[in-house]
ChimeraX commands (.cxc) that place a marker at each C-alpha (Angstrom):
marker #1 position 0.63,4.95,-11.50 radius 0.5
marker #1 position -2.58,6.35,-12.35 radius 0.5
marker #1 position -3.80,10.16,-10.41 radius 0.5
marker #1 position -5.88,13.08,-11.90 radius 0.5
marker #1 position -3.49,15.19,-14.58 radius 0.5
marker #1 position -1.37,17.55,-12.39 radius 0.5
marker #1 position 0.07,18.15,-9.08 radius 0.5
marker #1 position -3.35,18.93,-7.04 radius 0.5
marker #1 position -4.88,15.19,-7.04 radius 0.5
marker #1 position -7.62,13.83,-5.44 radius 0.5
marker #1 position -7.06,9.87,-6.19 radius 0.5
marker #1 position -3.51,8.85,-6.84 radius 0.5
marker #1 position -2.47,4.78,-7.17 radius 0.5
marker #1 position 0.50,3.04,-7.72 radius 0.5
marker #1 position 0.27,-0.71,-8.38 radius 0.5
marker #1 position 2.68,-3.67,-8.76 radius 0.5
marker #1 position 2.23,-7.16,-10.08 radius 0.5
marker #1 position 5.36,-9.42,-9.28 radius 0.5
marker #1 position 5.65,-13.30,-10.24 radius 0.5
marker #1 position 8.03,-15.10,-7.80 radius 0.5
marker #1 position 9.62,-18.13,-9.38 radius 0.5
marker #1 position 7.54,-20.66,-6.28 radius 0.5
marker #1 position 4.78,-19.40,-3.78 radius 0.5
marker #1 position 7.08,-20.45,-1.26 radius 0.5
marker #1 position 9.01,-17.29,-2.05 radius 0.5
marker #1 position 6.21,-15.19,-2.54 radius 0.5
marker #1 position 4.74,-16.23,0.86 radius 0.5
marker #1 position 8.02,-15.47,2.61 radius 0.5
marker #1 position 8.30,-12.00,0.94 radius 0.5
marker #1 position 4.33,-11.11,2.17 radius 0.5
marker #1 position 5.52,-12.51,5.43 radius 0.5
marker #1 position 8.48,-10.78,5.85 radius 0.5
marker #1 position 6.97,-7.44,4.33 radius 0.5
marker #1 position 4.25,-7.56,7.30 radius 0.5
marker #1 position 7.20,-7.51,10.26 radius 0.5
marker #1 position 8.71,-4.60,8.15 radius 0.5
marker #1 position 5.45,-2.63,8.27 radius 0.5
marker #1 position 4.74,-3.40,12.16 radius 0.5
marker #1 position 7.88,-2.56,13.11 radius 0.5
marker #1 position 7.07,1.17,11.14 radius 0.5
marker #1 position 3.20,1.34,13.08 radius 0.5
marker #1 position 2.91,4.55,15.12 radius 0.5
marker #1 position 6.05,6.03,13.28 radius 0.5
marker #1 position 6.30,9.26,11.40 radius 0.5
marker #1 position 8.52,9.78,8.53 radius 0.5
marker #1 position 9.49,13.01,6.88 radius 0.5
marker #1 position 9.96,13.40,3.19 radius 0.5
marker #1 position 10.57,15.86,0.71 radius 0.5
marker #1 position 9.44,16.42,-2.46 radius 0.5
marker #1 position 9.41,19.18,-5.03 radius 0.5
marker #1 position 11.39,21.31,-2.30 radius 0.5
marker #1 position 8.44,20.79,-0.03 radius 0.5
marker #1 position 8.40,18.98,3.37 radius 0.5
marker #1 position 5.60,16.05,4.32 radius 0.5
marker #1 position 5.33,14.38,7.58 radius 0.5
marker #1 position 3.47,10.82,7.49 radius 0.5
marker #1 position 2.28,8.96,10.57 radius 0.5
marker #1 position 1.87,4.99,9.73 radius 0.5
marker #1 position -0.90,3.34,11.25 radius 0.5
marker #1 position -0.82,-0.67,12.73 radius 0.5
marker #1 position -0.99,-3.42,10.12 radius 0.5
marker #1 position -4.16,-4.40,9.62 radius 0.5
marker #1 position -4.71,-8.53,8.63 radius 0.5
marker #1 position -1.85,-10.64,8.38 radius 0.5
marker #1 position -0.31,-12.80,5.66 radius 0.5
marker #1 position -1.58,-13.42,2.78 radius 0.5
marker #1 position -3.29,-10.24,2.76 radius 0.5
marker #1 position -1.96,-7.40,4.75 radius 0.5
marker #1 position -2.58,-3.12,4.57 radius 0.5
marker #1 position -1.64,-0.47,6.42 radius 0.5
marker #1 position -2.74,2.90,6.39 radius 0.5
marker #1 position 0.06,6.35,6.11 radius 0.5
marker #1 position -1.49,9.78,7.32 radius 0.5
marker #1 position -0.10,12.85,5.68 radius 0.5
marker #1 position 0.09,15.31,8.57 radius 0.5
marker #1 position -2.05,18.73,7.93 radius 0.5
marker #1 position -3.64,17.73,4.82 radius 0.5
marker #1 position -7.17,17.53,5.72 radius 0.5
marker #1 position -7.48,13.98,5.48 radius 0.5
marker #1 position -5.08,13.11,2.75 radius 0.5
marker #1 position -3.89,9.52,3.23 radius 0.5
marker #1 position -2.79,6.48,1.52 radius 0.5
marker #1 position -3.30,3.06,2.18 radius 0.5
marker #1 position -0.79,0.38,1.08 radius 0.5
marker #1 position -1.94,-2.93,0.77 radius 0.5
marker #1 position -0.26,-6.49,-0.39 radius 0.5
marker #1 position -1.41,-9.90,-1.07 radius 0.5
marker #1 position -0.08,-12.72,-2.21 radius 0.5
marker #1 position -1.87,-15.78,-4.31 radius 0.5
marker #1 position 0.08,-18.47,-5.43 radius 0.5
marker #1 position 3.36,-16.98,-6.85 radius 0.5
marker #1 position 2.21,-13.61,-7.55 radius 0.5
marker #1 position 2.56,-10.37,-5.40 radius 0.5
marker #1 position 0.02,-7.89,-5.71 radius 0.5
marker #1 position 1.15,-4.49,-4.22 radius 0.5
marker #1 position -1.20,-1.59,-3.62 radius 0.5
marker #1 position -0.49,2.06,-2.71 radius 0.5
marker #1 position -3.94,4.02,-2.94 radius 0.5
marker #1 position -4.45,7.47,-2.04 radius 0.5
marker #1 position -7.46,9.72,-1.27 radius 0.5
marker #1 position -9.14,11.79,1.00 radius 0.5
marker #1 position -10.05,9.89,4.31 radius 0.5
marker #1 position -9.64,6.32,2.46 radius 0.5
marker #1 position -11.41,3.82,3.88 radius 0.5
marker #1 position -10.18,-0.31,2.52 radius 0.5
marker #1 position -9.51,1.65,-1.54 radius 0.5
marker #1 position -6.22,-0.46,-1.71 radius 0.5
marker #1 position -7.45,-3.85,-0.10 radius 0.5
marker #1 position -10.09,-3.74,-3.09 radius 0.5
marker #1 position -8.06,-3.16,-5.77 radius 0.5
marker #1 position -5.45,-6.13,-4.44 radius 0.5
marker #1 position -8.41,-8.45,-3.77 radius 0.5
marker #1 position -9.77,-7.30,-7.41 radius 0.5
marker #1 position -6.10,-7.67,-9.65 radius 0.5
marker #1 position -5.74,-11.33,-7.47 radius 0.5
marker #1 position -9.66,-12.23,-8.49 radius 0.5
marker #1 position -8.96,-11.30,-12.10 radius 0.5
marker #1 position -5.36,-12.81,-12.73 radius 0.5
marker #1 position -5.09,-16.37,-14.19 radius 0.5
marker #1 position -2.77,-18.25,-11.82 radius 0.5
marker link #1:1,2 radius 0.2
marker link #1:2,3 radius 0.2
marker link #1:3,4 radius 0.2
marker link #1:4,5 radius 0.2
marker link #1:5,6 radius 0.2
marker link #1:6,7 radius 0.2
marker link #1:7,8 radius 0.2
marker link #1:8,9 radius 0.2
marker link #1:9,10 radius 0.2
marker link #1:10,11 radius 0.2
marker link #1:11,12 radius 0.2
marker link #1:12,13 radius 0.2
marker link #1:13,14 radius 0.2
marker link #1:14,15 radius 0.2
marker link #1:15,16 radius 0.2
marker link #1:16,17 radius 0.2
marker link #1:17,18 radius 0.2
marker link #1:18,19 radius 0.2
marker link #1:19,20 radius 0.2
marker link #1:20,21 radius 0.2
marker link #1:21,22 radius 0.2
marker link #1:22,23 radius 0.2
marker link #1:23,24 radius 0.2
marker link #1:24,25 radius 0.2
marker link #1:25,26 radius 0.2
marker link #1:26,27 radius 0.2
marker link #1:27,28 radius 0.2
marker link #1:28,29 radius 0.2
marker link #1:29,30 radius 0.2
marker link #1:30,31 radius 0.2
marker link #1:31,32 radius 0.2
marker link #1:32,33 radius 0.2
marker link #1:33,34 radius 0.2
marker link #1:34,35 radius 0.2
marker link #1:35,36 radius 0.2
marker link #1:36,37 radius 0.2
marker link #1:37,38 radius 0.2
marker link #1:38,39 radius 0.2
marker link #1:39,40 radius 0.2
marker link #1:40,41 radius 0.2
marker link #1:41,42 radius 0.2
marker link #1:42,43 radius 0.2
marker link #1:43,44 radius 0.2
marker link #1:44,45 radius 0.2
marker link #1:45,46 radius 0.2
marker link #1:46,47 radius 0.2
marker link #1:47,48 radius 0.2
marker link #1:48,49 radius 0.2
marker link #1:49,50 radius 0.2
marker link #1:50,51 radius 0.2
marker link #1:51,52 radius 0.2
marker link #1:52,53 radius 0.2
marker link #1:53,54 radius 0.2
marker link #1:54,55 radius 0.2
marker link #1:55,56 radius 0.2
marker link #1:56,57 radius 0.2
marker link #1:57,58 radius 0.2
marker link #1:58,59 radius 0.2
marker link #1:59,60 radius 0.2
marker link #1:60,61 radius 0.2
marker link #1:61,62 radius 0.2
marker link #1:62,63 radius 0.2
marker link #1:63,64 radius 0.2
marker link #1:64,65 radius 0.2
marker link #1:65,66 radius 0.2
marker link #1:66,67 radius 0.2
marker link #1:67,68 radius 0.2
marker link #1:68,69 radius 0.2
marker link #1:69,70 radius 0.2
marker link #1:70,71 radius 0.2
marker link #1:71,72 radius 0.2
marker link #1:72,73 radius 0.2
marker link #1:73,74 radius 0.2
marker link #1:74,75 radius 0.2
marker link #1:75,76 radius 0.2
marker link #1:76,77 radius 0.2
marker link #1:77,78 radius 0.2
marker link #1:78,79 radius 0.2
marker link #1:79,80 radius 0.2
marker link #1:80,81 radius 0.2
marker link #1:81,82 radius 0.2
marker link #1:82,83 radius 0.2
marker link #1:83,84 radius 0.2
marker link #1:84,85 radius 0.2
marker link #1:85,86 radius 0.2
marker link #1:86,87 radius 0.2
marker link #1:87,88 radius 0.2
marker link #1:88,89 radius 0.2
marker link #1:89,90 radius 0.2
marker link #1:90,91 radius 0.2
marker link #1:91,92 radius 0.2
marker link #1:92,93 radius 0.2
marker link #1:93,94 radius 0.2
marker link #1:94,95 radius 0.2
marker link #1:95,96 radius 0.2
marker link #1:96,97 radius 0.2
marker link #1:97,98 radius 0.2
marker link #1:98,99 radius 0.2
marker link #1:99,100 radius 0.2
marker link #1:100,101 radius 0.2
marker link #1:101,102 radius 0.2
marker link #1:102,103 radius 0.2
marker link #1:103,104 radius 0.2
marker link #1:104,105 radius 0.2
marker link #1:105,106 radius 0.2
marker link #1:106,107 radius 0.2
marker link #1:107,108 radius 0.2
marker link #1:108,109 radius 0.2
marker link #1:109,110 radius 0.2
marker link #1:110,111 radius 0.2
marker link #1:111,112 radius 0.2
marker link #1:112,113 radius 0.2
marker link #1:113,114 radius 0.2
marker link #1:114,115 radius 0.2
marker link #1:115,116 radius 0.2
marker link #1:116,117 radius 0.2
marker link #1:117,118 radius 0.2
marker link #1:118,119 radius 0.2
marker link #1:119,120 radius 0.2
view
């Protein structure tokens, strides 16, 4: 996880590398990940945190396997969103969740960036 120090951030990204033991698997898990996050599209969620309340709307999948995103609005922020994105090359998982004001493809670059740089 990598964000600003403090609570007030502007930027805030979690990432996750995962090596499946075949891409068979890996494809499966991308695959099965993407009817998980349509059935969520137009869905709002509420969570708390710190003793404070968030509501996020989830937008439609965008792409489809091997490379999928999706983007989550927080509701009221001004803009405040995160996109989560996942790819899969070969046996490894690449899983993105990038947040910003009024992001734009943030997480798709930095999956399509890890996958370019990683030695398969």
């Amino acid at each position: 996880m990598a964000s600003e120090p403090g609570d007030n951030n502007d930027h805030w990204v979690n990432q996750a590398v995962v090596s499946f033991p075949s891409a068979a698997k890996a494809s499966s898990f991308v695959e099965t990940t993407a009817g998980k996050w349509k059935n969520c599209a137009g869905k709002t969620v509420t969570v708390t945190n710190k003793s404070k309340t968030y509501r996020w709307t989830f937008a439609q999948v965008v792409g489809s396997p091997p490379r999928i995103t999706m983007l989550e609005t927080q509701e009221g922020a001004e803009g405040w969103e995160c996109q989560r994105a996942m790819s899969v090359a070969n046996n490894v998982i690449v899983d993105i969740n990038s947040c910003g004001y009024h992001i734009t493809d943030q997480g798709g670059a930095l999956v399509d960036k890890i996958h370019k740089e990683t030695k398969y």
